[in-house]
C-alpha positions as CSV (number, residue, x, y, z in Angstrom):
1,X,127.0,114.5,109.5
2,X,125.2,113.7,112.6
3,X,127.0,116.0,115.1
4,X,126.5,118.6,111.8
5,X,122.9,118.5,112.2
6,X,122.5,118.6,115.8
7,X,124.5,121.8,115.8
8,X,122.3,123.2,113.6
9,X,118.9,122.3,115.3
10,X,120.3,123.1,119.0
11,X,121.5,126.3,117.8
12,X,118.4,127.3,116.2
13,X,115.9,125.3,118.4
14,X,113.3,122.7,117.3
15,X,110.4,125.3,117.5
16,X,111.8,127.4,114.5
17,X,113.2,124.2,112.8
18,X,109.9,122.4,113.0
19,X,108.4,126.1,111.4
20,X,110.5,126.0,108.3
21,X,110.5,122.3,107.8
22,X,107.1,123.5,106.6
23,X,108.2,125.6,103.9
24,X,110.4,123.4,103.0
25,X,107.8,120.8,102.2
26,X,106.0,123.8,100.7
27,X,109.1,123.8,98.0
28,X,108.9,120.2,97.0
29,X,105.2,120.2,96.2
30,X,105.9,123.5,94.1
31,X,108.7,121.4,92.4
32,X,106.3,118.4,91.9
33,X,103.3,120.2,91.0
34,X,104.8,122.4,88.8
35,X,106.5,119.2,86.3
36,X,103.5,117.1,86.9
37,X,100.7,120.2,86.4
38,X,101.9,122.5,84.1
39,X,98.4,123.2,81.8
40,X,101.0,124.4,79.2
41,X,103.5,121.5,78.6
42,X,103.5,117.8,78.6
43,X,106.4,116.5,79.4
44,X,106.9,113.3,78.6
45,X,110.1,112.0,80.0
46,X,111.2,114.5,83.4
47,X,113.9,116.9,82.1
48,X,117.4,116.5,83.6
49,X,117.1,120.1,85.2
50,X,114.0,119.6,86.7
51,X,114.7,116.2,87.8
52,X,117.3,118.1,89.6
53,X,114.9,120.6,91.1
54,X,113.2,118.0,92.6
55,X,116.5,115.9,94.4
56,X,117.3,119.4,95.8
57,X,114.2,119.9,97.4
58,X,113.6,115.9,98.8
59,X,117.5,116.8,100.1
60,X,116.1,120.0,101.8
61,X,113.3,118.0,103.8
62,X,115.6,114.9,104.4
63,X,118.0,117.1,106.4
64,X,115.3,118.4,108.8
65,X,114.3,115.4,109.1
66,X,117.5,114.2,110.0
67,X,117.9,117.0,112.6
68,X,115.1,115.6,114.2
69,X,115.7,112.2,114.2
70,X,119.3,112.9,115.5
71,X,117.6,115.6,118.1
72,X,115.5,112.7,119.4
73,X,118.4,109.9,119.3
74,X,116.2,107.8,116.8
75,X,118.3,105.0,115.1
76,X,118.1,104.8,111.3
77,X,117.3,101.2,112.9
78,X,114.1,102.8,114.1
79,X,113.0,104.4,111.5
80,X,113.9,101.6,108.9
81,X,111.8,99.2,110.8
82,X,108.6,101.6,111.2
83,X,108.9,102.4,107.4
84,X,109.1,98.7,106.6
85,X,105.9,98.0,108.7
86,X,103.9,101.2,107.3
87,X,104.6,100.2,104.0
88,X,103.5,96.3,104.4
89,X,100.3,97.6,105.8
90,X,99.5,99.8,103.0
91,X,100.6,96.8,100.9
92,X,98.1,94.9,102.6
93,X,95.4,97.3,101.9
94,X,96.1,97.8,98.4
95,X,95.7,94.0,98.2
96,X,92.4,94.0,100.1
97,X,91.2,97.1,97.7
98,X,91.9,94.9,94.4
99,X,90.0,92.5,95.9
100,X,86.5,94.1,96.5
């Protein structure tokens, strides 16, 4: 998969791949918004098909952001161990919001 996405980013470039990560972002929060705002249903449990819609758009942005991980030789390593530390920080401030 790797040397898959680095031939698509190199042969497109990073400039025009960083421009339509954007719409691809764009996508999921239409997918969200449109399940968890619709003023004319209530959906109570997510809907198979829509639940769908949504995995295919997170899958859209995952693979750009895979080109640019692999485009910048970050280890999954890397970015494991950032995510772990940006997420026990936010814990932390959840904590110290509860306890105002």
């Amino acid at each position: 998969m790797k040397d898959k996405l680095l031939k698509i980013i190199n042969h497109y470039g990073w400039n025009k791949q960083l421009k339509y990560i954007h719409s691809e972002y764009f996508e999921l929060d239409e997918a969200i918004i449109k399940y968890e705002c619709d003023e004319y249903y209530y959906y109570p449990e997510i809907e198979e098909g829509h639940k769908k819609h949504i995995a295919e758009e997170i899958s859209d942005i995952m693979v750009m952001l895979k080109q640019f991980q692999y485009y910048y030789d970050i280890t999954d390593e890397e970015i494991n161990d950032i995510m772990l530390y940006k997420i026990d920080r936010q814990i932390e401030r959840i904590k110290e919001e509860n306890e105002r």
